[in-house]
C-alpha positions in Angstrom: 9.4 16.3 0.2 7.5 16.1 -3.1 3.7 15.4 -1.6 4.4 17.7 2.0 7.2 20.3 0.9 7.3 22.4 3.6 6.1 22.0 7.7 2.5 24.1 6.7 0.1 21.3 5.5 -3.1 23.1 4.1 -4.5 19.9 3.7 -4.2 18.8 7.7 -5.5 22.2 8.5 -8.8 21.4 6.8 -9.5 18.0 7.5 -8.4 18.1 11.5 -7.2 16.0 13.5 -10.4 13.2 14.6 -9.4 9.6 14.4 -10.2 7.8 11.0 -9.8 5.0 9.4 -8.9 4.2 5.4 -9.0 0.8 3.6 -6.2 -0.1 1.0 -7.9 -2.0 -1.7 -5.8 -4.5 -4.1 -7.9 -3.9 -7.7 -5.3 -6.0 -10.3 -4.0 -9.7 -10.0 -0.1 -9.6 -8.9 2.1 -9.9 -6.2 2.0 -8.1 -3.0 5.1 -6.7 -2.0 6.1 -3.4 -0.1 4.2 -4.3 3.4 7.3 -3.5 5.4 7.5 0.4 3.9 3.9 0.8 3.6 3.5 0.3 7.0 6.8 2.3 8.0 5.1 5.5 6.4 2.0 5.2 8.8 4.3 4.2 12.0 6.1 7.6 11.1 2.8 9.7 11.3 1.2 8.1 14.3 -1.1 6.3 12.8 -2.0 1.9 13.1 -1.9 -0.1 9.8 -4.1 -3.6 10.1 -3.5 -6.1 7.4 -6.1 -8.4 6.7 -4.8 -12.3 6.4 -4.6 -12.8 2.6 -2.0 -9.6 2.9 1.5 -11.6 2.8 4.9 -10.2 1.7 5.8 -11.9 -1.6 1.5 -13.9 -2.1 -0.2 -14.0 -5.9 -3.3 -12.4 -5.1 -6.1 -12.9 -7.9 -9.0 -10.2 -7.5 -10.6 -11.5 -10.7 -13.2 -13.1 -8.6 -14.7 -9.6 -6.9 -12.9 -7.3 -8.8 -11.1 -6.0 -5.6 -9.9 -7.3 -2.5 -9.6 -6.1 0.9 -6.1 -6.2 2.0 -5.9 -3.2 5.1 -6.9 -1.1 7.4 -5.1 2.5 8.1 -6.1 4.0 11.6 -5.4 7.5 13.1 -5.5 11.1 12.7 -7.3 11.6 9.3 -4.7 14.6 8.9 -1.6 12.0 9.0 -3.5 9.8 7.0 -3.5 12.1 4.6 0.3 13.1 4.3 1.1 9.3 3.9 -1.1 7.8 2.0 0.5 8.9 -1.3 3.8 7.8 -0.4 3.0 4.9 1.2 0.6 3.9 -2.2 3.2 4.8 -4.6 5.7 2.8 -2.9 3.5 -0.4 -2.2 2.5 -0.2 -5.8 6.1 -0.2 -7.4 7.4 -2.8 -4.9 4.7 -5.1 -6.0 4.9 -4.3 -9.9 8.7 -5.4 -9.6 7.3 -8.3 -7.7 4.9 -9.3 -10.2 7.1 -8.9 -13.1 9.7 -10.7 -11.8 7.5 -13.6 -11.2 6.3 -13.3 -14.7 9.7 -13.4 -16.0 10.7 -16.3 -13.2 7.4 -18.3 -14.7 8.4 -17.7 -18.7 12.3 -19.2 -17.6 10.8 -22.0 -16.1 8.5 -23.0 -18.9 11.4 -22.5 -21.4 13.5 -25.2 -18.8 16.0 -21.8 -18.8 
């Protein structure tokens, strides 16, 4: 209820309703995590999230090389894609901070043969 907190979204009213597309971007090294509710907030709106194959559940991804990598596609009304997207992003991007910290921590055990 914090991004849409009531039924009239000025935001929807302005953009429409035409069929779109957005790309989520990975821009830092870490671990992905957070497909399933990512996902689940597009599938709620109506709209079609496309991964791209180097987007796996639980996968170090290193962007160091391009500086960003491409890891979906959302597709549908560029109104709904609108009301998720923050949600979705903030959600996908704590999931895979507790990921990526918890293989830091997992890697620092192991070297100290904890």
């Amino acid at each position: 209820h914090d991004d849409i907190p009531s039924f009239f979204d000025v935001g929807g009213l302005v953009v429409g309703k035409d069929e779109k597309s957005a790309t989520l971007w990975m821009k830092s090294n870490g671990v992905l995590a957070g497909n399933i509710f990512f996902e689940l907030c597009f599938e709620l709106l109506g709209c079609q999230v496309v991964w791209e194959d180097c987007a796996v559940e639980g996968q170090k991804i290193d962007v160091s090389a391009s500086g960003k990598i491409k890891l979906a596609t959302v597709n549908g009304p560029v109104n709904a894609i609108l009301r998720g997207e923050r949600t979705a992003l903030n959600t996908l991007s704590r999931c895979s901070g507790v990921a990526t910290l918890s293989a830091e921590a997992v890697a620092l055990a192991r070297e100290c043969a904890w």
